[in-house]
C-alpha positions as CSV (number, residue, x, y, z in Angstrom):
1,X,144.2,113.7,77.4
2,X,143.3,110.9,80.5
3,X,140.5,112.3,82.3
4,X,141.5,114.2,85.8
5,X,141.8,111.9,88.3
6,X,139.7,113.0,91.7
7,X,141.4,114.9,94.3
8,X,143.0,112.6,97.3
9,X,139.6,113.7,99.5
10,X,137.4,112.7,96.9
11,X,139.4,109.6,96.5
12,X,138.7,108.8,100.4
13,X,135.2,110.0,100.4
14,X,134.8,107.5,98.1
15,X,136.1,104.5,99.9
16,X,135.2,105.2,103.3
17,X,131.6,104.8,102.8
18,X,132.0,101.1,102.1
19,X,134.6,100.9,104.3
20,X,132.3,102.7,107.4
21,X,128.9,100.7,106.6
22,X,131.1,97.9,106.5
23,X,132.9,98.4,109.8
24,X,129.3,99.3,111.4
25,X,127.8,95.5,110.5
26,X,130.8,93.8,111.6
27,X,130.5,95.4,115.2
28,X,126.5,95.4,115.2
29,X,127.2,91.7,114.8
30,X,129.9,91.3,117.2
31,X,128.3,93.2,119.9
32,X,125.5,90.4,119.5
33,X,128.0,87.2,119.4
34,X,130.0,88.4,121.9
35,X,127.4,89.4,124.2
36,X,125.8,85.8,124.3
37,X,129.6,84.2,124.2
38,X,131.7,86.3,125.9
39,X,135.6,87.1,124.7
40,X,136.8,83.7,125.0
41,X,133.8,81.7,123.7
42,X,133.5,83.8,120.5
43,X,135.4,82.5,116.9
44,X,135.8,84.9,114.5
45,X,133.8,82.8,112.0
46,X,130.8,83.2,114.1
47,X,130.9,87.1,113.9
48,X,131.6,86.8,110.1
49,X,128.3,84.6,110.0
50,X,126.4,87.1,112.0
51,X,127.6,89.9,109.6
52,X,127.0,88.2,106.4
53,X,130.2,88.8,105.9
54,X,133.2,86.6,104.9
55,X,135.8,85.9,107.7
56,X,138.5,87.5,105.8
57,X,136.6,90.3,105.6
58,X,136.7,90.3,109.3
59,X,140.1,90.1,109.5
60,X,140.5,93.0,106.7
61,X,139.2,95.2,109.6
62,X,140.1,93.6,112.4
63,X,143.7,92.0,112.7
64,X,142.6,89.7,115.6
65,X,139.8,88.6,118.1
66,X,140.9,90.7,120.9
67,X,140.9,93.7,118.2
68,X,137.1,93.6,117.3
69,X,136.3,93.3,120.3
70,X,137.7,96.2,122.3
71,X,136.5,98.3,118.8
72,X,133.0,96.9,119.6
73,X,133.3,98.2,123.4
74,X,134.5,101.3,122.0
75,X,131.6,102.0,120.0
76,X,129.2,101.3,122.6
77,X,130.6,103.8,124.7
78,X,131.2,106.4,122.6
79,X,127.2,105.7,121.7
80,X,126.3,106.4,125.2
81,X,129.3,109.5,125.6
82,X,127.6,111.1,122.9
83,X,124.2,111.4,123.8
84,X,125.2,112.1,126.9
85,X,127.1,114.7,125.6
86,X,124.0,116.0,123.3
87,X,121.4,116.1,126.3
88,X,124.0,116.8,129.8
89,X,124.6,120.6,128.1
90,X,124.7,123.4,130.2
91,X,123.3,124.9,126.9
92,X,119.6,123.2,127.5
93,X,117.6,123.3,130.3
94,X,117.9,121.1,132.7
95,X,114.5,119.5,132.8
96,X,115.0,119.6,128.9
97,X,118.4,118.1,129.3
98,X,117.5,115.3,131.8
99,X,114.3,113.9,130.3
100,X,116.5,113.7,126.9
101,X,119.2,111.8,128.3
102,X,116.9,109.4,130.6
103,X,114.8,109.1,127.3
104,X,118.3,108.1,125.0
105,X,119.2,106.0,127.7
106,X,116.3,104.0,127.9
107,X,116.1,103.7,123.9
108,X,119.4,102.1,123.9
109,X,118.4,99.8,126.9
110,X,115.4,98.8,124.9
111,X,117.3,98.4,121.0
112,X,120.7,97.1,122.1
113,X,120.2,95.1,125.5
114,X,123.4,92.7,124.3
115,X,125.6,96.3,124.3
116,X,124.8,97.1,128.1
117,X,124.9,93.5,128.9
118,X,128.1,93.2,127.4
119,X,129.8,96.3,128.5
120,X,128.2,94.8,132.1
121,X,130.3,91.4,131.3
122,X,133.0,93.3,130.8
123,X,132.9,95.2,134.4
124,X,132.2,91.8,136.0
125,X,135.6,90.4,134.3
126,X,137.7,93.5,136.2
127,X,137.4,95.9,133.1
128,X,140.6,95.2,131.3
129,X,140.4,95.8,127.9
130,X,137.8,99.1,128.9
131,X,140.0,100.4,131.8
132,X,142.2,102.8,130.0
133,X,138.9,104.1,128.5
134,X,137.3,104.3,131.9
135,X,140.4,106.5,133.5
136,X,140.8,108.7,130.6
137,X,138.0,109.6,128.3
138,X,135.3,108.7,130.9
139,X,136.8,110.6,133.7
140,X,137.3,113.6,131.3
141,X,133.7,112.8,130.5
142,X,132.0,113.1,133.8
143,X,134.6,116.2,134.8
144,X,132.6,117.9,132.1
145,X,129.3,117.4,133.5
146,X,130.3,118.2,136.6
147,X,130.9,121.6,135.3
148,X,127.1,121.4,133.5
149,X,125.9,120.3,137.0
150,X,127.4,122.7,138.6
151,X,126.3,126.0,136.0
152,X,122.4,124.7,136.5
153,X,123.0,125.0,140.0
154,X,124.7,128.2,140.1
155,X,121.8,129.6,138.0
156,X,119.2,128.4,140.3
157,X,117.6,125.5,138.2
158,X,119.0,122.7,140.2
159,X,119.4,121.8,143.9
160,X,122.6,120.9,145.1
161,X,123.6,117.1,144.1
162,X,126.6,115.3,144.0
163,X,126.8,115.2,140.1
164,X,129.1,112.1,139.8
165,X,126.7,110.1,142.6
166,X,124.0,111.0,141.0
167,X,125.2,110.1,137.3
168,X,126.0,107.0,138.8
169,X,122.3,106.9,139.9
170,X,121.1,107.3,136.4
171,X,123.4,104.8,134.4
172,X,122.6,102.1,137.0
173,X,118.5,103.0,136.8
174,X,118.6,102.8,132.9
175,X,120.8,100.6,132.3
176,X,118.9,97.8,134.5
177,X,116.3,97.6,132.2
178,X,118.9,96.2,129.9
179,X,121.2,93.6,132.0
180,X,118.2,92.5,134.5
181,X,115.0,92.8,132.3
182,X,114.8,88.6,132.6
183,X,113.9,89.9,136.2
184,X,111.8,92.6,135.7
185,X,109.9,90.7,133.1
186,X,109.5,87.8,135.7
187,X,108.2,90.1,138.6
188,X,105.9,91.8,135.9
189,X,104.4,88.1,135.1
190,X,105.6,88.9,131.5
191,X,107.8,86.7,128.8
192,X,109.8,90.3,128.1
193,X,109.4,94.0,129.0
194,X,107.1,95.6,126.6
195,X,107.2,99.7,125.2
196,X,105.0,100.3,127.9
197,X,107.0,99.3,130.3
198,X,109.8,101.4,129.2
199,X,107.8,104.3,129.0
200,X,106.7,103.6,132.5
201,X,110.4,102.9,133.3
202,X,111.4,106.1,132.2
203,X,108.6,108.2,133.2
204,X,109.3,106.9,137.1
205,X,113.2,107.7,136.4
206,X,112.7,111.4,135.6
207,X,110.0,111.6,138.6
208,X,113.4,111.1,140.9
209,X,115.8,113.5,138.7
210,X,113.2,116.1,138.9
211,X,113.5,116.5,142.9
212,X,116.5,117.7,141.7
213,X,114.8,120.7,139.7
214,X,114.1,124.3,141.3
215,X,111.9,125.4,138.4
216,X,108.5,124.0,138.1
217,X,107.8,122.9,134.4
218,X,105.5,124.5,132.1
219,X,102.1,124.4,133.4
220,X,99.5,122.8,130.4
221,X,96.1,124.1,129.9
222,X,93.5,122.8,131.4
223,X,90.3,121.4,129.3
224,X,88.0,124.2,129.6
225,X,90.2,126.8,130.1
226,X,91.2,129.5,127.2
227,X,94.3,129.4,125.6
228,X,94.7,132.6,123.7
């Protein structure tokens, strides 16, 4: 009797780990190469270098140039959605909620500079290949945080804000620290921002959300003082 063959979700469970790991090293790579080369000055073979990957590989995936690379855009953003997601909850507090998505955001501007600088690029160009993205999921997006925003507020933990203004606020803050660091490095007399200087970064950027904040944080004991 031939042995059972798996079940068709086995079967894909199976192949979709290579398949997802990967899909993950061919965008890491691309959102590197196309970063420093942009659209039109990127070949396929130079992302299939980056990758260790052969180019047919690439092409597996990806059918063509202009494919990978609105993939790689996509998985920037839906990096950034996510955590935005995780932290922007009406289900956290928002001091909790705001440190952890300035923190996030600040963490990707300090591992994956190319991906903001990129996703920057792509702005600068007019946004074509991100603007369906932009009116539909984005806009669904921020529609949702409004209502966070707006259930903090009607609790009495936040002051009234414009909640799109202000978002706008907080991707433009953290995301500097990606697409201009050259500057901020130069002003700093530095060769490159440092973990210090993001910490400071982000320690400043939550200073300015918290004016936002009706509820004073947790006060710390004092050296001295008795904490039972």
């Amino acid at each position: 009797m031939p042995p059972l063959s798996p079940s068709a979700p086995t079967r894909r469970k199976r192949t979709s780990a290579p398949r997802q790991n990967n899909t993950r090293q061919i965008l890491d790579a691309a959102e590197k190469v196309f970063a420093a080369h942009g659209l039109s000055g990127t070949r396929m073979s130079d992302i299939a270098e980056a990758s260790n990957l052969p180019k047919a590989n690439i092409h597996y995936y990806f059918r063509t140039k202009e494919d990978l690379y609105r993939a790689t855009l996509r998985q920037l953003l839906d990096d950034w959605l996510g955590d935005a997601s995780k932290w922007l909850s009406a289900d956290r507090p928002p001091r909790e909620g705001l440190r952890g998505f300035i923190e996030s955001k600040m963490e990707f501007s300090r591992k994956r500079p190319e991906a903001s600088r990129l996703f920057a690029h792509e702005l600068l160009s007019g946004g074509h290949y991100v603007h369906g993205f932009l009116v539909d999921t984005l806009r669904r997006h921020v529609e949702q945080r409004i209502e966070v925003f707006r259930a903090w507020h009607e609790a009495g933990l936040i002051t009234q804000v414009d909640p799109v203004h202000f978002l706008f606020c907080l991707w433009a803050m953290t995301q500097a620290y990606a697409d201009v660091q050259v500057q901020m490095a130069a002003v700093l007399g530095k060769p490159h921002l440092t973990g210090r200087d993001y910490a400071a970064g982000t320690q400043t950027i939550m200073q300015l959300a918290s004016s936002l904040l009706t509820v004073p944080p947790t006060a710390t004991p004092q050296p001295g003082k008795d904490t039972q």
